[in-house]
N, C-alpha and C positions, 0 to 999 in steps of 0.2 A: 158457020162461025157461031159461037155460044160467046152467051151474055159476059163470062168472062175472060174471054178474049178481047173486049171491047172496054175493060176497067181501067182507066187511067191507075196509074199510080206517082200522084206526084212526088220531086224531090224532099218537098216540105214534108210529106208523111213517115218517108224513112228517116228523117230527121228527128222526127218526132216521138216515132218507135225507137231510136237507140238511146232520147232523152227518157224516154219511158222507162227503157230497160234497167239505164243508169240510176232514174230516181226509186228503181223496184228495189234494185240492190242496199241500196243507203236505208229504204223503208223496214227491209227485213231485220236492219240491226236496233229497229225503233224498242224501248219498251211495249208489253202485248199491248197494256191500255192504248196507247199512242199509235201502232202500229192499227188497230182497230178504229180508230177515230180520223186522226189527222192524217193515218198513210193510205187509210182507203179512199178519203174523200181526195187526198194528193194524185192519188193512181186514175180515180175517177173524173176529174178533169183533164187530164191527157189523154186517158183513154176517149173524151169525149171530140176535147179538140181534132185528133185523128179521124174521130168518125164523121166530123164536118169537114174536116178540108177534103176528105175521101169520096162528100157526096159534092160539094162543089166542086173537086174537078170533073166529074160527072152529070154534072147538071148540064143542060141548053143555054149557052150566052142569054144573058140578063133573069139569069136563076141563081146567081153566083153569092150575090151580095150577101142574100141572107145565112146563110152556110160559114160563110166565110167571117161576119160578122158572128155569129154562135164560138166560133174558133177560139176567135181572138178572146172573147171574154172567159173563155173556159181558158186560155191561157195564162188570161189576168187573174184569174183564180188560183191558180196552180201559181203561180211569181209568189203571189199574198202567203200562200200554205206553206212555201218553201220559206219563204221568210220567216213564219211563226215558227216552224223546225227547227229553224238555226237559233234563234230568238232562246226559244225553248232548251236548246243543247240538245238535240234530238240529233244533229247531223253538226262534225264539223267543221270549222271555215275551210279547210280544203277542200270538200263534199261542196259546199255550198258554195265555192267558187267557181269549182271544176262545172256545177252541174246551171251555172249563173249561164258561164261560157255558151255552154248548150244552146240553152234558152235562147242567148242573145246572137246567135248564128241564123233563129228561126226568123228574126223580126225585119220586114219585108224593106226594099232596098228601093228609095225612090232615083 
């Protein structure tokens, strides 16, 4: 058995990839300056989240937190970014609602 047969892939990250996908789409119709600024650092935060939740489900119980906690704030980043987009008219309220939806599918369920 190899190392990635052993890869979690949790729900949360395909989640995560098709809100990605979604916010890539919206990004490409950005102005280039804006597109270069605000939609790389937007890409870059989900991209980042993904890459935490991806090492916490892979971590050893009580490895979890920290990962998990990186996630969440790279999430809260990307909310903030999307906001200024919409703020800005970069993306419209349909975008911004449709991709609000997303988001708010990801936030964990006590």
């Amino acid at each position: 058995m190899s190392i990635l047969d052993t890869t979690i892939e949790p729900e949360i990250a395909a989640r995560l990839c098709t809100l990605f996908l979604n916010t890539h789409a919206s990004i490409l119709q950005f102005p280039k300056q804006e597109k270069y600024l605000l939609g790389s650092r937007l890409e870059s935060a989900l991209i980042d989240a993904t890459s935490y939740v991806y090492l916490a489900a892979n971590e050893q119980k009580g490895f979890k937190t920290t990962p998990l906690m990186r996630a969440l704030a790279q999430m809260g980043l990307a909310t903030v970014l999307l906001r200024c987009a919409f703020t800005l008219k970069l993306i419209s309220i349909g975008q911004y609602q449709r991709l609000g939806a997303e988001a708010e599918k990801l936030k964990v369920k006590n």
